[in-house]
C-alpha positions in Angstrom: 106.3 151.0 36.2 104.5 154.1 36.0 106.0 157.5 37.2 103.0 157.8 39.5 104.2 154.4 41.1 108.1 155.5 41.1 107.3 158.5 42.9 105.4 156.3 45.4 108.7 154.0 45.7 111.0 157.3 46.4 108.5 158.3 49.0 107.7 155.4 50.7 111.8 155.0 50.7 112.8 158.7 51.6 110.0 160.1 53.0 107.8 162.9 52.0 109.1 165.2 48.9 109.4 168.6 48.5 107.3 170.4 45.1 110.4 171.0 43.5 111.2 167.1 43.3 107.7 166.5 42.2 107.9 168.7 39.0 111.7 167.7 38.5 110.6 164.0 37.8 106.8 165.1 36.2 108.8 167.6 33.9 111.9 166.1 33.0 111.4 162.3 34.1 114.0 160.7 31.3 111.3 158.1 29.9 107.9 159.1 31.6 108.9 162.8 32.0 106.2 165.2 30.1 108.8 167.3 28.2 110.3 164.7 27.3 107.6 162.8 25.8 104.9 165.2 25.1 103.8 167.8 22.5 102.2 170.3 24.6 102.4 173.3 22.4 99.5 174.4 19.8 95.8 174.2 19.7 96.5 170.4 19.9 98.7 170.6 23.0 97.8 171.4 26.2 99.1 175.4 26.2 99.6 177.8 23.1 101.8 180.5 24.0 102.2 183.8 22.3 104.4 183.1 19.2 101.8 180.5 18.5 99.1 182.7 18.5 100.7 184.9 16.1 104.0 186.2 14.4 103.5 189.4 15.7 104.8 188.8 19.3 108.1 187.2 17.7 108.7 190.3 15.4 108.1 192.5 17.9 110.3 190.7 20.5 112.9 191.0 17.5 112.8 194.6 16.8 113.1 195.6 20.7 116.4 193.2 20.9 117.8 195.1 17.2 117.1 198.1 18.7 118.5 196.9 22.6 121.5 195.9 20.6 121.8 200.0 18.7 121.4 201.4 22.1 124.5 199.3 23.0 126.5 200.6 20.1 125.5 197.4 17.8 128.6 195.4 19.0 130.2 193.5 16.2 129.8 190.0 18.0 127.0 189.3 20.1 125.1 185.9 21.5 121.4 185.9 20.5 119.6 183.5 23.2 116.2 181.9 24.1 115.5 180.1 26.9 113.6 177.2 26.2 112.4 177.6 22.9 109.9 175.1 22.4 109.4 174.1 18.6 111.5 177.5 18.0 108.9 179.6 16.5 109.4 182.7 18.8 113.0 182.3 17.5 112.2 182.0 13.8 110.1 185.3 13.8 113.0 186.9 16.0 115.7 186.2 12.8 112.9 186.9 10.0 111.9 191.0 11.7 115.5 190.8 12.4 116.8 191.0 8.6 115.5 194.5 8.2 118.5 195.8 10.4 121.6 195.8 8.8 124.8 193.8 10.2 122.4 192.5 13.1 122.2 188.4 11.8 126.0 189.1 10.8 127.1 189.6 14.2 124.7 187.3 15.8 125.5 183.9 17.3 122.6 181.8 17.9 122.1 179.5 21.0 119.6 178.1 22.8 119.2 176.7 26.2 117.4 173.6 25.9 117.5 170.2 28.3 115.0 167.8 25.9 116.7 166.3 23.3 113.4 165.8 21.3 113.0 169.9 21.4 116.6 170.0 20.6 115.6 167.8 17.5 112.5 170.0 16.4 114.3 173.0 16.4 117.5 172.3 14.6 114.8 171.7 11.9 113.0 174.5 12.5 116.1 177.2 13.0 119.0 175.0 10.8 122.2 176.7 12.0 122.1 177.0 15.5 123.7 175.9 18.8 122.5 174.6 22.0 123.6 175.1 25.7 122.6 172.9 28.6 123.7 175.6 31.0 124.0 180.0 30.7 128.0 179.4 32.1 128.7 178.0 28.6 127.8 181.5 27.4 130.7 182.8 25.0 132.4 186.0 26.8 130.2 188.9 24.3 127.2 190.8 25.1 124.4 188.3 25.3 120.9 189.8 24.1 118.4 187.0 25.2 114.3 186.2 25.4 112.9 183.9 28.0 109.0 183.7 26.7 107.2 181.3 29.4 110.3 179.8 30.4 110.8 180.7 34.3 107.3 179.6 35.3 108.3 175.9 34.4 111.4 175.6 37.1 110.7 173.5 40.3 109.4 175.6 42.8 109.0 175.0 47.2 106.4 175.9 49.0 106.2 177.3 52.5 103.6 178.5 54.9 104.5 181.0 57.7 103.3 180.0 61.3 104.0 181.9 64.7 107.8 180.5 65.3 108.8 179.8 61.8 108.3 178.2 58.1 106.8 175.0 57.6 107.5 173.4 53.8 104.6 172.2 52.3 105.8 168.4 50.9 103.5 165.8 49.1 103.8 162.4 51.3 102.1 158.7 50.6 99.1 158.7 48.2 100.4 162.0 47.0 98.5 163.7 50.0 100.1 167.4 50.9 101.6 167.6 54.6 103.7 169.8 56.3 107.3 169.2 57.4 108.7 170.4 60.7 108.8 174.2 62.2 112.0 175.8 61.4 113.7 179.3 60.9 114.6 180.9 57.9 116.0 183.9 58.1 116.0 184.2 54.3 112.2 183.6 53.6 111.4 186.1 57.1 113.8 188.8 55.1 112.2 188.2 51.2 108.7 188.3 53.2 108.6 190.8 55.7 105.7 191.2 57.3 103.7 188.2 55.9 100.4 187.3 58.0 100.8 183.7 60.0 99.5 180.6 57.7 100.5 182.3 54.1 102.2 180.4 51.5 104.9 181.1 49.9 107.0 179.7 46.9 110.8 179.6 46.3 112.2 179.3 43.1 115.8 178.4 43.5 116.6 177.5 39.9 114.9 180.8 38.3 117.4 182.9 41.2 120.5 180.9 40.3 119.4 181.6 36.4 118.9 184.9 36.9 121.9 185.5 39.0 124.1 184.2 35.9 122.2 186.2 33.2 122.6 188.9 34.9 126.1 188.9 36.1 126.8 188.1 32.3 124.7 191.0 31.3 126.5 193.6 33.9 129.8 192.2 32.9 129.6 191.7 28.9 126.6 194.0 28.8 123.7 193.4 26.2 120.0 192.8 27.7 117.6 190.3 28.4 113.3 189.6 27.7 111.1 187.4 30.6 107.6 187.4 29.3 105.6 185.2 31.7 102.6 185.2 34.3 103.1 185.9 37.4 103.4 189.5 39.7 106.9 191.7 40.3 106.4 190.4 44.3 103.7 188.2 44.4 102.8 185.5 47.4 100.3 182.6 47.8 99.9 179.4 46.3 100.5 179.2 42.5 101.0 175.6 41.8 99.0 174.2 39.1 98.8 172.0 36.2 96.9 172.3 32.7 96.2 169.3 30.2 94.0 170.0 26.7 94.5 173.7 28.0 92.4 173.0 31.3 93.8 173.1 34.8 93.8 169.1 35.9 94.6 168.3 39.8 98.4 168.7 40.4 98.3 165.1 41.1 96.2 163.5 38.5 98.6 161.3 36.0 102.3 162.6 36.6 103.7 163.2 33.6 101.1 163.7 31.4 100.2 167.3 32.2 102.1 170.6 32.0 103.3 171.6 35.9 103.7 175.6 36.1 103.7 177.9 38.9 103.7 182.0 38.6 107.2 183.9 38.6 107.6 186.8 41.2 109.7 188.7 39.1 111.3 190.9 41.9 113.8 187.6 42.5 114.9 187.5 38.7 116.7 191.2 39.3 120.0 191.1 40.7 123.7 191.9 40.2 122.8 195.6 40.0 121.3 195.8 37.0 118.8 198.8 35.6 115.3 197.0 34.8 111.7 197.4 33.2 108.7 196.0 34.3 105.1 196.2 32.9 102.2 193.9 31.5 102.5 192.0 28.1 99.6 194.1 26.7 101.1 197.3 27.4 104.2 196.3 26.0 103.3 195.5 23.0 101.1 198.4 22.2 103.9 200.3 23.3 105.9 199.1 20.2 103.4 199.4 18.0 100.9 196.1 17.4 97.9 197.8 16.4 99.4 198.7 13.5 100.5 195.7 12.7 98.0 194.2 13.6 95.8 196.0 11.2 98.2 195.5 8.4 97.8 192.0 9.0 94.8 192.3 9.4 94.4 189.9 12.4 92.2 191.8 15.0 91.5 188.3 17.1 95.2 187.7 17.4 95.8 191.7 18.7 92.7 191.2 21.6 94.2 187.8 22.7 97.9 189.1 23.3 97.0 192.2 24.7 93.8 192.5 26.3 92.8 192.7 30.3 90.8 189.3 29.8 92.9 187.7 27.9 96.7 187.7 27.7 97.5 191.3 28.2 97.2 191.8 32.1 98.0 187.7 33.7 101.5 188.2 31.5 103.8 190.7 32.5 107.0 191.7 30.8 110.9 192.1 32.6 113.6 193.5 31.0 117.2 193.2 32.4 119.6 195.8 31.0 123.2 197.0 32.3 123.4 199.5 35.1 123.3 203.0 33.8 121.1 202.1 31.4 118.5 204.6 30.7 114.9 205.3 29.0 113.4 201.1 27.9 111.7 200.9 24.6 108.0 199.3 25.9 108.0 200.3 29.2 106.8 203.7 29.8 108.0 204.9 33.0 111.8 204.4 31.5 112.7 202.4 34.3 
């Protein structure tokens, strides 16, 4: 049976599903589920992120944690995390900048949080010692310095538009046809979006909150600091959802399973537990640190205009970091916030 036709079965048995079920079983389906059978990163994927692109957004990303981890007094044990690291390449580049600063890989404990046991495979050949977690409450008690590169925009998301007495959620019904469920209030969607003009959509990631909520709480409690480099806006609104096959957007629901579901991050939900944060674009980050040179050392001028420029990389990705409160002046972020 294909997934197409499963989903069919659970709808036609339960009635019409929310988004977030939609991407749980077109993501992580155990046989027919895309990460779990695909190879979607590289030029012969269907996305190439930044580390793909080029080692410099790895080494850079490594040299900002070294020097996250000096402003915190270079603790003597530490965890060193990614969130879903793909074929760990980001990683790799992370440990290789990483060597120039003594007693940093000493005190280091790799882990990575990772659900597919095929990635889980590819990168314990790609990374050797490492260990994996299948959830951020298995985190060892120690300051955790982490990087989440296009991690958050992958978790299932709702949707719902605002009429005059309420919130209607947008679910996907027989012949995987959109429809709208029933009026009702929400009190939390009316206080996240005050003000919102009558048939807007919305979208709630409840898995990126609850993720956040524990990386933070970790992070005010153990201190350290934390990395989100995705697309999306600090407190964005409208409809995001969208899929992309041989790096092309394909219909949403065109072959489930065979194409990557995303949607953008609104970044203002990842910041809680009180802690101090940055917040800028991914091209303005990384000149901030210092890529031009770099680049030019490297001499790998395409690579610099596709990571940081307007039309390219540089203004749809934007760059969060998550520090402990009190924490003061950000390498990368220029308003020291």
């Amino acid at each position: 049976m294909t997934l197409r036709a499963l989903i069919e079965a659970e709808i036609a048995a339960h009635g019409p599903m929310p988004v977030s079920r939609y991407m749980e079983l077109c993501l992580s389906h155990p046989r027919h589920g895309y990460y779990m059978r695909q190879q979607p990163f590289g030029a012969a994927g269907d996305f190439t992120t930044a580390p793909e692109i080029s080692q410099m957004f790895g080494e850079l990303v490594g040299l900002w944690l070294v020097h996250m981890w000096q402003v915190a007094g270079a603790p003597e044990r530490f965890t060193l995390l990614e969130l879903g690291p793909g074929r760990g390449t980001l990683m790799a580049d992370i440990l290789r900048a990483a060597r120039l600063a003594p007693g940093f890989l000493d005190a280091a404990e790799v882990h990575l949080l990772e659900s597919s046991p095929r990635l889980r495979e590819v990168q314990r050949a790609a990374l050797g010692d490492i260990r994996h977690i299948g959830r951020l409450a298995d985190l060892p008690e120690a300051p955790v310095f982490a990087v989440a590169n296009e991690f958050f925009d992958a978790l299932p998301i709702r949707q719902f538009v605002k009429n005059d007495f309420g919130w209607q959620e947008r679910l996907i019904g027989a012949g995987l046809q959109w429809q709208l469920g029933a009026t009702t209030p929400r009190p939390d969607l009316d206080a996240a979006f005050p003000a919102l003009e009558t048939g807007r959509i919305v979208e709630l990631n409840a898995a990126a909150r609850a993720l956040a909520g524990t990386l933070t709480r970790h992070i005010a409690a153990h201190g350290g600091a934390a990395l989100v480099i995705d697309y999306g806006a600090f407190d964005g609104v409208g409809d995001t959802f969208q899929a992309l096959r041989a790096h092309k957007k394909v219909d949403v629901f065109a072959e489930p399973g065979t194409a990557d579901l995303t949607a953008h991050v609104r970044f203002k939900d990842l910041v809680q537990n009180g802690v101090a944060h940055g917040f800028t674009t991914q091209g303005a980050f990384l000149q901030a640190l210092g890529i031009a040179a770099r680049a030019e050392a490297l001499n790998d001028a395409t690579a610099l205009h596709r990571l940081t420029d307007a039309a390219e990389m540089g203004e749809l990705f934007k760059v969060l970091a998550l520090v402990p409160p009190g924490t003061g002046e950000i390498a990368g972020f220029a308003d020291g916030s």
